[in-house]
Phi, psi and omega in degrees: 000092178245142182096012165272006176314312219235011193266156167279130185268136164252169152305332207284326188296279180327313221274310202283300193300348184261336199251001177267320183287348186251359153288321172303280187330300176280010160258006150273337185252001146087025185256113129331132170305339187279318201267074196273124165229181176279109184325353174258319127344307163298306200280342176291321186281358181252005195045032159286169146243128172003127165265012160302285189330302178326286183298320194281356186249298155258047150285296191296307167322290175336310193272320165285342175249029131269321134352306186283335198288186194289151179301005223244301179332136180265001154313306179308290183334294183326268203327304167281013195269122169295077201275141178245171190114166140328132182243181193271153173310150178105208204289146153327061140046108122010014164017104169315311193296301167330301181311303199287349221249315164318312198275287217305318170312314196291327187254039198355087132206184195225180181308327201282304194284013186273284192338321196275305143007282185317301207278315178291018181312111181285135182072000000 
């Protein structure tokens, strides 16, 4: 899945991209639909992981290694870029930054300790 780092994600997007890898997977291992095992099965013999997991490992890579660049780089710029004005009426639009702003409540962090986080990298 490449660029996926940077796509907006829904459950519904994610459900469809779970359910193509896990039709490929059983017609490479040869599973007949009468032959029902789990998805958590499939993914153990094929050594896979989920692909919300998948994605969500590389976005944060992604982010840490955008992070490090110079604040001057228009990748950075994208990411921490603020828009001001008015936005058009209905629902909010669905974000990368939103997204990533989402995972980061969930694991309580902000902009500031991912950036110091980015930089103190090992290896």
């Amino acid at each position: 899945m490449y660029g996926v780092e940077t796509w907006r994600t829904t459950k519904a997007i994610i459900q469809k991209i779970q359910v193509f890898i896990n039709s490929c997977l059983r017609k490479i291992l040869q599973i007949r639909w009468l032959d029902t095992i789990s998805d958590n099965v499939l993914w153990e013999r094929t050594n896979q992981i989920p692909v919300e997991e998948e994605i969500r490992k590389k976005r944060w890579k992604w982010i840490g290694h955008t992070l490090r660049k110079a604040p001057d780089c228009v990748t950075r710029q994208a990411l921490t870029w603020n828009p001001q004005g008015q936005r058009r009426r209905g629902r909010i639009k669905n974000t990368l930054r939103r997204e990533m702003e989402m995972d980061m409540r969930k694991m309580n962090k902000n902009w500031m300790e991912l950036g110091k986080k980015a930089r103190d990298r090992v290896g």
